[in-house]
N, C-alpha and C positions, 0 to 999 in steps of 0.2 A: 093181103090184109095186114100182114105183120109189118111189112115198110111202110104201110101208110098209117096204122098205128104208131110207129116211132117216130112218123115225122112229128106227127099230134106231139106226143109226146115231148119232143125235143122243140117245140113252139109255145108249149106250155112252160119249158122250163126257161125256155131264154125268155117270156113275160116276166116268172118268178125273178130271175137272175136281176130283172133290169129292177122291179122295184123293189128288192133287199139294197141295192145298189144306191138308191135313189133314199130310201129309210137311213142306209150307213152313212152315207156323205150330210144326210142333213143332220146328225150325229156332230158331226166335225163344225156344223153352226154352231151349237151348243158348248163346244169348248171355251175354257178361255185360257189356254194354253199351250202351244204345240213344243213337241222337243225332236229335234235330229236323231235321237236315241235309234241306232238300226235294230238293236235288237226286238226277235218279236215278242209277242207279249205271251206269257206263259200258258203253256196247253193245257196244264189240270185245271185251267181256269175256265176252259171253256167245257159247252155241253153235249151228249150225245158222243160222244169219245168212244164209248163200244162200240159202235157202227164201222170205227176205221180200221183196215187191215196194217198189217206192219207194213204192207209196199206202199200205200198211201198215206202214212204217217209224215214222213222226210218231205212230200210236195203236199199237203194241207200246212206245213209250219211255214214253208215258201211262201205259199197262196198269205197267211193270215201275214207273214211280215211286210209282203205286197202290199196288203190290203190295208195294212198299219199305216204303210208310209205315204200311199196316196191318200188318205184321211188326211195326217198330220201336213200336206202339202198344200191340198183344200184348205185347208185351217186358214195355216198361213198367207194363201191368197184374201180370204174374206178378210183378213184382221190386217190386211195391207203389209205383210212381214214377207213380203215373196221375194226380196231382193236381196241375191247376194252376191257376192261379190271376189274380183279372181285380178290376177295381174298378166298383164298381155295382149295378146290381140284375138279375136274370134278366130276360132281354129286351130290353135294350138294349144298342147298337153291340157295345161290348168282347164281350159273352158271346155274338150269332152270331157275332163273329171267332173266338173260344174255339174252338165249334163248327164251322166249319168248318175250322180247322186240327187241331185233336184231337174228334176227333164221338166216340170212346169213354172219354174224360177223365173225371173228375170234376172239376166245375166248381167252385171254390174263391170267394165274394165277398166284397171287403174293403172300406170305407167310400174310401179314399184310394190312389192311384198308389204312396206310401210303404209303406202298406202291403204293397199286393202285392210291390216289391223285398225287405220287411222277410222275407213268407212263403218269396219262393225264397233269399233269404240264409242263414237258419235252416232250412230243410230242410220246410217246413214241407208246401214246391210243392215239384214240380221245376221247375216254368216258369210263367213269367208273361206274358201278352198286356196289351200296353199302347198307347193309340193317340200315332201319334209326330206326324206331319203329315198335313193337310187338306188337299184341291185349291182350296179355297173360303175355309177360314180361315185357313191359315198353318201354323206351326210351333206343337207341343204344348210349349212349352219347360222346364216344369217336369218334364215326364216327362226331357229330353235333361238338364236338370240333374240331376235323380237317376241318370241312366246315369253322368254324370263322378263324382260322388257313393258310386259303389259298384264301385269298382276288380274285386273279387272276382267280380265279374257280367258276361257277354258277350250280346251279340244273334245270336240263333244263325239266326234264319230273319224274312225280313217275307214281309207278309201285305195286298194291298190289297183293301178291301170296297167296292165300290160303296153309297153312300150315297141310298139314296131316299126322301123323306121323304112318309109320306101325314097323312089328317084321320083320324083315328081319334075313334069315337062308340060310346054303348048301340045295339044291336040294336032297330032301328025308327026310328032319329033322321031326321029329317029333314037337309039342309041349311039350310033355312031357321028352326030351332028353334032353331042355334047360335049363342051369345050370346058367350062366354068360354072360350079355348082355351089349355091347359097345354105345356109342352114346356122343354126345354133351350134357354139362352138361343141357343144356334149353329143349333140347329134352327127357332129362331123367326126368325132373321135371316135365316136359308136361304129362307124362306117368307114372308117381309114383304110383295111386293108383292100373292103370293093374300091373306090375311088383309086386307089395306089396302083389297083392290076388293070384297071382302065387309063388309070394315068390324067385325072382330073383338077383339072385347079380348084379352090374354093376361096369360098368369101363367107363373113361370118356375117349374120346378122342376128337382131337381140332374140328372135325366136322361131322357131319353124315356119310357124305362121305366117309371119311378116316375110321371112324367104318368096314362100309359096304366093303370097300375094305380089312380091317385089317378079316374079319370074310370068305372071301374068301381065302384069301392067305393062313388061316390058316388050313383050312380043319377039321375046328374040330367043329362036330354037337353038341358040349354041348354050343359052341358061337354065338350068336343072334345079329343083329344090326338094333336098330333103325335108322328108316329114309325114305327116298320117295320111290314110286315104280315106281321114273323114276331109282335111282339109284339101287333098285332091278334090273332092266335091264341092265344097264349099268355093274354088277359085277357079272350079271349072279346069283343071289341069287333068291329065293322065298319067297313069301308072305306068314308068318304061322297066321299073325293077321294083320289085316287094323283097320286105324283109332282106336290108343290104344291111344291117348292124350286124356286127361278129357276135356278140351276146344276145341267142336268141330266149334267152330269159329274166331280160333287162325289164324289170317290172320299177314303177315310182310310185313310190306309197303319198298318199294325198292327208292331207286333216283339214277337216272342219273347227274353229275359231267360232263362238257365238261367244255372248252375254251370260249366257245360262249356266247353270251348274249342274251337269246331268250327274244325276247318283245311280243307273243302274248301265251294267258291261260286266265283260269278262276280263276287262283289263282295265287297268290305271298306270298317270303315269305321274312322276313326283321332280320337282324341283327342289334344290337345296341345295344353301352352301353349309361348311363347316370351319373349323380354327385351322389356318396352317401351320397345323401341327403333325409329328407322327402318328401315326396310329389313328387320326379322325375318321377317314375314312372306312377304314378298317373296320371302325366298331360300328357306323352304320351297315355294311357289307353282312356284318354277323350277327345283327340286327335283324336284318330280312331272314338272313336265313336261321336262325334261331324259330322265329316268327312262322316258320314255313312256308313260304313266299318262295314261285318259282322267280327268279329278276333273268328277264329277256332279252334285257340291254341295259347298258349302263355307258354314257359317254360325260367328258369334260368338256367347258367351254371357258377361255379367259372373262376375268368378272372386267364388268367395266368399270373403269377407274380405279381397280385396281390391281397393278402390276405385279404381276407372275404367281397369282391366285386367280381360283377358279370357282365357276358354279358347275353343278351336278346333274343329269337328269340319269331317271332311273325308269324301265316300263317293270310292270309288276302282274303275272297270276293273281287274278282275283277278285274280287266285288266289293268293294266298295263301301257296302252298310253294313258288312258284318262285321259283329264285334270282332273279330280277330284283326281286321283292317284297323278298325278303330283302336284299338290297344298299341299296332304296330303305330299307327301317327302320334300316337301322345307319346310311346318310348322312343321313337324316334325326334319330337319335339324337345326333349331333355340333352339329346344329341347335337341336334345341328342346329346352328345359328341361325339361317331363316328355313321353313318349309312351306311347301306349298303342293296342293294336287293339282296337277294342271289340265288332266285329262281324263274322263272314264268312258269308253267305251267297248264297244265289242268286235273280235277279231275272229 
């Protein structure tokens, strides 16, 4: 009696489940605005909160940001804003990023990082995923140049992928067959000391991807392609080695680029130059921290057009609408020559 009481039970719930489901999404008709904003939406906002135990707190805030972002995703299909946009070829880095921050998007590709700002500029996207920095290789700095470059544009959410690089091969290869392996030149440096103890040639191509696809088309088992074993799938290739990168905690942090000016995160991030002068810098520097601002990062980049000056970015502790933000951008306004937020989101 008691298992077929719980089936009841568990048939009556998955009815309930499907139409709260079907009430919430038509919710997301009635928008008429959606935002990439990850974070969830605040829990003393919601009701019936004594009912949760502390172990159930941590996955109901999961569940409700879930539950946020496929609204917000819905949204954006019915309002036709589902398109966004990545640079490369299907299968590589940028486009699982793509996919896991928008899985029902259409996936927009453009030859060039330019491009894709060019497509969310013009309407072309609503958003674009672009990789910013590497744990392994640094700063992406031509993407951070194009961010100072396109004032009209904010980073509304990041996004960090863990990076694993495998040997990708035709179906039957041996290891011992392979002669000559293709890959992206970061991805071949990521993997230089396996290749070196094998003793493998390489050839560079513009992205994993395009490797992985160049080593199917070509049908020939002496050719290997580094890169993910999402795109092992995708090109119908096999895995002959996993995780061959010596950094196995090469993670690339991703950002989103919209239109929009999202106000609510736990981070912000600021552009600005100042006089080259002594001490400019500086007084911004003890500015934040006067202000009580933890700064996460702080890098330079040459200004264009002009020589052997520089613009600024800074990430910052904090939110964004609160006065103490607001106090810190006006006394930092009186500081630096231009300023700008370029980003809030949450980390």
């Amino acid at each position: 009696m008691k298992s077929q009481q719980s089936k009841t039970d568990l048939e009556q719930l998955k009815r309930q489940t499907v139409d709260l489901f079907v009430t919430w999404m038509e919710q997301a008709e009635r928008l008429e605005g959606c935002s990439c904003q990850s974070s969830p939406e605040n829990l003393e906002a919601w009701p019936n909160l004594a009912q949760i135990t502390p172990q159930q707190l941590p996955y109901l805030q999961d569940y409700i940001a879930h539950l946020t972002q496929l609204t917000k995703q819905y949204a954006m299909q019915l309002q036709n804003k589902n398109k966004v946009a990545y640079q490369g070829t299907e299968g590589a880095f940028s486009h699982i990023a793509l996919r896991k921050l928008f899985p029902h998007a259409q996936a927009q590709k453009y030859p060039t990082w330019a491009g894709v700002f060019e497509a969310v500029q013009t309407g072309q996207a609503e958003y674009g995923v672009l990789p910013f920095e590497n744990s392994h290789a640094g700063d992406v700095s031509a993407v951070l140049d194009l961010c100072f470059a396109h004032p009209e544009l904010s980073v509304c959410r990041v996004y960090d992928l863990p990076v694993n690089q495998n040997l990708l091969a035709l179906p039957g290869t041996k290891l011992s067959d392979v002669r000559r392996v293709l890959s992206h030149p970061q991805a071949i440096a990521q993997s230089e000391p396996f290749l070196r103890c094998l003793q493998l040639e390489t050839s560079e191509c513009l992205n994993t991807a395009l490797a992985a696809q160049t080593v199917a088309e070509q049908g020939d088992k002496t050719l290997a392609a580094i890169a993910s074993e999402e795109t092992a799938r995708l090109y119908g290739l096999e895995v002959l080695a996993k995780g061959i990168n010596s950094d196995q905690d090469n993670t690339t942090r991703f950002i989103v680029i919209s239109k929009e000016r999202p106000a609510q995160g736990n981070r912000f991030s600021l552009l600005f130059t100042v006089d080259h002068k002594a001490g400019q810098l500086a007084r911004v520097i003890q500015e934040i921290g006067a202000a009580g601002f933890n700064m996460e990062c702080i890098k330079s980049r040459p200004m264009p057009g002009a020589r052997f000056e520089y613009y600024f970015y800074v990430e910052l502790e904090g939110t964004v609408e609160e006065y103490s933000t607001q106090t810190l951008l006006t006394n930092l306004t009186d500081i630096c020559n231009t300023l700008r937020v370029l980003g809030v989101y949450t980390k």
